[in-house]
N, C-alpha and C positions, 0 to 999 in steps of 0.2 A: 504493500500500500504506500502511495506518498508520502512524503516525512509529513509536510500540512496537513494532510488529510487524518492521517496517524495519530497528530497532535490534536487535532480536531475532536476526537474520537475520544479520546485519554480523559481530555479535561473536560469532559462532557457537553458539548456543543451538537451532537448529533442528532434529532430526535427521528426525522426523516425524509427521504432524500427521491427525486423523483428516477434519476438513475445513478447511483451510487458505481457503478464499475466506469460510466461512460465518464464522472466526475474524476475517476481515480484519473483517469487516460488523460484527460486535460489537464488537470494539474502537473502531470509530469512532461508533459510535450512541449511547454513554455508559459509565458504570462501569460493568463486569465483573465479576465476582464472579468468585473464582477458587482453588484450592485445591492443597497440596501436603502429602504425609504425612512424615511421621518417627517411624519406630519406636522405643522406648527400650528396645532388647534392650542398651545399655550406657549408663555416665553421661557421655560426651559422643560430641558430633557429631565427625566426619572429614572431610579434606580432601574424601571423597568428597560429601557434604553438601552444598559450596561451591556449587559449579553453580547447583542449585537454588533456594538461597537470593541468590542474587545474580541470577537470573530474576525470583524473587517479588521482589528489591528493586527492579526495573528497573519492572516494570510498576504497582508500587505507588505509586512515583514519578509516574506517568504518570497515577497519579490512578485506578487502578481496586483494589479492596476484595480483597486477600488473606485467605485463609483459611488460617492453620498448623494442621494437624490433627496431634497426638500422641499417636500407635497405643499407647494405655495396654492398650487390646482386642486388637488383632491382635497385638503385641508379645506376649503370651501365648501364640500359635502359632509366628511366625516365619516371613517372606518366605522361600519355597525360590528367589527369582530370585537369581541370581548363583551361587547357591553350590551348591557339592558336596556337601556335609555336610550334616545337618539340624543347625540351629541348637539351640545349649544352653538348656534351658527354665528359665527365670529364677521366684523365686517374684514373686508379686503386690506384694509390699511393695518387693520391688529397681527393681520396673515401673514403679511409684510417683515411686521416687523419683529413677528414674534420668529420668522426666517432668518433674521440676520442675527439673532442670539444662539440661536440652535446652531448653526454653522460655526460662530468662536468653540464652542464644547464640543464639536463631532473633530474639529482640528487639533484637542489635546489625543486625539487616539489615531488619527493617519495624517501622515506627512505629504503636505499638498505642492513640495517645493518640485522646482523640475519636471511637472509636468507627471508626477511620483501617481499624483489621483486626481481625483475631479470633484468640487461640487455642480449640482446642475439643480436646475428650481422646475418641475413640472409645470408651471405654470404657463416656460415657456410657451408650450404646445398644447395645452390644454386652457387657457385662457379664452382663447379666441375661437375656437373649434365651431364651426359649424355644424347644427347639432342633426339635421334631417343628412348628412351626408354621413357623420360619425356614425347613425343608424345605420344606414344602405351596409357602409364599409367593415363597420366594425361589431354594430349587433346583431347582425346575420348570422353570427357564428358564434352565437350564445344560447344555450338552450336552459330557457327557464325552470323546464323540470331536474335538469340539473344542477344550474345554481342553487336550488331549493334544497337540494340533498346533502348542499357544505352544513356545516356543523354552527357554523358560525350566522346563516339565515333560516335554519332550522329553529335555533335556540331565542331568537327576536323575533318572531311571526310569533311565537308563543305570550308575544308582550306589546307586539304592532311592529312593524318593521313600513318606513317611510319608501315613498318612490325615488324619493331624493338618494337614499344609503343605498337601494337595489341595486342604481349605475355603478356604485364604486366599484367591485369587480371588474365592471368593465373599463374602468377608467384604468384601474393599476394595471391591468393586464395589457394596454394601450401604449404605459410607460415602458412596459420591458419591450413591447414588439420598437418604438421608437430608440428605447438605447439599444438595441443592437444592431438596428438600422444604421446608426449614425455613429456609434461607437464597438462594433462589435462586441456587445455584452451578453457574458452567454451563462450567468451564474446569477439566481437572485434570492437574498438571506431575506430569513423574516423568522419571528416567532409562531410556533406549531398550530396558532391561531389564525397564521395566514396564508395556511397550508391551502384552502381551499382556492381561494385570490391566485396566489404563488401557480398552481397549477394551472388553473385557467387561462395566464399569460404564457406559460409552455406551451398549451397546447393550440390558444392562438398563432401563434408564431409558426407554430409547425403548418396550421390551415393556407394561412395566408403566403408563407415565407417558404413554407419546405424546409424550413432548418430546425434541427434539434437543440435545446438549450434546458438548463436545470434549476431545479429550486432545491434550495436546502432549508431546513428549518430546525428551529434550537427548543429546547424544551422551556416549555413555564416554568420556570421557577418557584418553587415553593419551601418554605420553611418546614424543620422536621416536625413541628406543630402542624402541620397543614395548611397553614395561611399564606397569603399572597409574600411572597419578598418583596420587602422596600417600602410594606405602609409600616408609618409610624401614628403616633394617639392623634397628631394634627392629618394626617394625611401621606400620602404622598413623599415618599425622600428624594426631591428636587435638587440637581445639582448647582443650582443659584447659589450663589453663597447671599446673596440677598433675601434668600427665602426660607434655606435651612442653612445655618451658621458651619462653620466648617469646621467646629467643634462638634454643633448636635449628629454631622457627617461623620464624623470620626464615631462619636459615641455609638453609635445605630451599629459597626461595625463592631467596637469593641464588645458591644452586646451581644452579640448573635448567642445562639444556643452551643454548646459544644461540641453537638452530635450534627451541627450543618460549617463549622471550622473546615475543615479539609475541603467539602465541597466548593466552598466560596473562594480558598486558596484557589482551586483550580480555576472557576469561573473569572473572579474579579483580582487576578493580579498577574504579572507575565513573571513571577517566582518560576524555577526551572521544577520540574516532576518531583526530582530525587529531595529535593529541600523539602517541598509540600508534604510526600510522604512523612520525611521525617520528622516537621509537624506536625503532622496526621497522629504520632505514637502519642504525644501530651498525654498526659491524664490529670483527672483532679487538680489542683491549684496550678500545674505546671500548662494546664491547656491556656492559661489567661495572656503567655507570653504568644501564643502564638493568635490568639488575639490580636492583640497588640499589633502584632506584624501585619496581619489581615487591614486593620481600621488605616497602621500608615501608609500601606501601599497605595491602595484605591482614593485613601486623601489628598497623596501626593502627586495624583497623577490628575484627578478631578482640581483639585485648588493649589498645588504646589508643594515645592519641599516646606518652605517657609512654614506657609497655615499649618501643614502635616507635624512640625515639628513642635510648634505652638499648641496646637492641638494636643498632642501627646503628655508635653509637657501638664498643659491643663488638668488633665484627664490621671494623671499621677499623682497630680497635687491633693484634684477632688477624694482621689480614694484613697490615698494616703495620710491623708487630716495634715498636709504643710500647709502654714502660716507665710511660709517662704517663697513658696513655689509661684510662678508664672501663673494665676486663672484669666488672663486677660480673654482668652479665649472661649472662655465659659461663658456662654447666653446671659443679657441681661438686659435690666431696663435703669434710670434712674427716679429714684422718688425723693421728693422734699425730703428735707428733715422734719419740719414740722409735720407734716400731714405724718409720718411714723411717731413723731412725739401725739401727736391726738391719739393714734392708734387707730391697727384695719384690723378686719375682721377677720382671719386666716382664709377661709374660704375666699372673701374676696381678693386677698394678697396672693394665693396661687391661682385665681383664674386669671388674674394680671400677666401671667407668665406662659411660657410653651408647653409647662408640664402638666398644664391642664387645658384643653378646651372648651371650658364651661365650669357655670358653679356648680353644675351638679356632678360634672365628673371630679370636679375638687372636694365637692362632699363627700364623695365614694372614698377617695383616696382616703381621706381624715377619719373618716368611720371605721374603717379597714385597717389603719395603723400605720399606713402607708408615707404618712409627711412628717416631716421635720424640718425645726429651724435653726440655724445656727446650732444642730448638734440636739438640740433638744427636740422630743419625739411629740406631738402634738396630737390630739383625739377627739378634743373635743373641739366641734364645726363652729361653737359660739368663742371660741378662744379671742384673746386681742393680740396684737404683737404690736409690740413698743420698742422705746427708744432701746430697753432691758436687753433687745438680740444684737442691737446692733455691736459689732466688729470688724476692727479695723478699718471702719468705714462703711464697710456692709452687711447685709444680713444673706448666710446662705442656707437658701432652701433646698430641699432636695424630696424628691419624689420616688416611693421605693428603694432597691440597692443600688442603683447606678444609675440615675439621672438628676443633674445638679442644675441651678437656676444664682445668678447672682443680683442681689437686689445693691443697687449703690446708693446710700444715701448721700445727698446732698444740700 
């Protein structure tokens, strides 16, 4: 098998593949051309994102010609895979420019210098489309009872599925017949959720074109808990650092459960096998170092060495109880001194903050045993907190074992 393909496999990127021998064959006969989309229905990417981009950086690596395409076009409908709801329709100018954000972040994982890869904005060619021609040309060779059978328009008809979301299929399937037209692209990543899309555009291309091309697709991710990776209690782990702080980034990794470490080594870091394994052996208190190495990689690669190192440091201090140490890094907001000298009402002082969103999940928290202040464990929801916590200038809160909040008084 190809050394890429090999590595692909190892670190688990595989889920499945439309011809997996015909991919091996291309990979080793020279550069590949090769393609992955991201919509700009917001202005940044998500942990969900990672996968992908760290596929397209493996193989780019390896020497074969990435393609980021950013759905300035279809981003104007909205992918119905995954989701229940039909997506909120953004205007043109949010599409815009939530496209020129998404492009700085997809540029920390492939190297665009020399002509190495390409961005390309669908919009080009799908903005202006004439749409009673795009039918003749291009929905002739769609069969409804078909698309019906993806998993992905199965699962939304059970909840309403729009006319506007139906096209999309045909619209991505549109995008790949055009990059290979104009770019010879002959490979297109996506996650297992757009397996059904992904095919569709193969076997377009083969109606119309007579040429053979491949979709690969990466598995969902999910936690050994069973839940999505990458939501955290607000939402979403956004690679903004304007949105989640590049500590609360670091922490989410440093968190993970013990029994998904190795896994994530593979996924979210270009660590070499033999190290990962030998991460992998940790046990008990000794798995927290490889932790550790998990939160700084993926930080340092998303926000830098800098934050990464900051971060860490942060994150050492918190759990360590130093008075010394760097928290600059650690989330925070500032409040008067006076308004702490009148005194808040605990609940209202952690819904203030990221470790809760809402008073009632900050009631839970308090009920449950779950918050402390400046060290002291709080329980009861009518509690005050006063001038009495404040140190060294602030008061630090913290929410269960490992998530910390810094209040600055001022």
């Amino acid at each position: 098998m190809n050394q890429v393909l090999s590595l692909l496999h190892e670190r688990g990127f595989v889920k499945q593949c439309t011809d997996i021998d015909l991919l091996d064959k291309k990979l080793s006969s020279g550069q590949l051309t090769f393609y992955c989309g991201f919509d700009p229905t917001g202005p940044s990417l998500h942990a969900g994102h990672l996968v992908p981009l760290f596929a397209m950086a493996h193989l780019s690596k390896a020497g074969h010609k990435a393609i980021a395409l950013v759905g300035g076009g279809t981003a104007r409908i909205g992918d119905p895979s995954g989701k229940i709801e039909m997506r909120k329709i953004i205007s043109y100018e949010e599409v815009k420019s939530n496209a020129g954000k998404i492009k700085k972040q997809i540029e920390k994982f492939i190297d665009f210098s020399e002509n190495k890869a390409m961005l390309v904005d669908n919009a080009d060619w799908l903005a202006n489309l004439n749409y009673i021609d795009f039918l003749r040309e291009i929905g002739s060779h769609f069969s409804v009872n078909r698309m019906l059978s993806f998993e992905a328009y199965k699962h939304r008809l059970e909840h309403g599925l729009s006319f506007i979301e139906f096209n999309y299929q045909l619209l991505q399937s549109y995008d790949y017949l055009i990059l290979r037209r104009n770019y010879n692209c002959e490979l297109q990543l996506g996650g297992d959720d757009q397996w059904g899309n992904i095919v569709a555009g193969a076997d377009l291309i083969r109606r119309i074109d007579s040429k053979e091309v491949i979709g690969l697709t990466f598995p969902l991710v999910t936690r050994s808990d069973g839940k999505k990776m990458g939501k955290t209690e607000q939402g979403a782990l956004f690679l903004d650092p304007n949105v989640v702080t590049p500590y609360d980034f670091f922490q989410y990794w440093r968190n993970v459960a013990d029994a998904d470490v190795e896994k994530f080594l593979y996924l979210y870091t270009f660590l070499p096998g033999e190290e990962i394994r030998e991460l992998g052996k940790l046990k008990d208190q000794e798995v927290n170092r490889a932790k550790e190495i998990l939160a700084y990689e993926i930080t340092k690669i998303i926000h830098g060495e800098e934050e990464a190192e900051k971060a860490k440091e942060a994150a050492r201090t918190a759990f360590g109880g130093s008075a010394d140490g760097d928290k600059s890094s650690i989330s925070s907001i500032e409040i008067s001194k006076s308004e702490i000298n009148n005194g808040i009402n605990v609940v209202d002082l952690f819904a203030k903050t990221t470790l809760c969103s809402s008073k009632a999940e900050a009631r839970r928290l308090i009920t449950q045993g779950g918050a402390e202040v400046s060290e002291e464990k709080i329980s009861d929801v009518d509690a005050v907190i006063g001038s009495s916590f404040i140190k060294d200038g602030e008061i630090m809160l913290k929410a269960g074992k490992k998530r910390y909040f810094r209040i600055i008084v001022k």
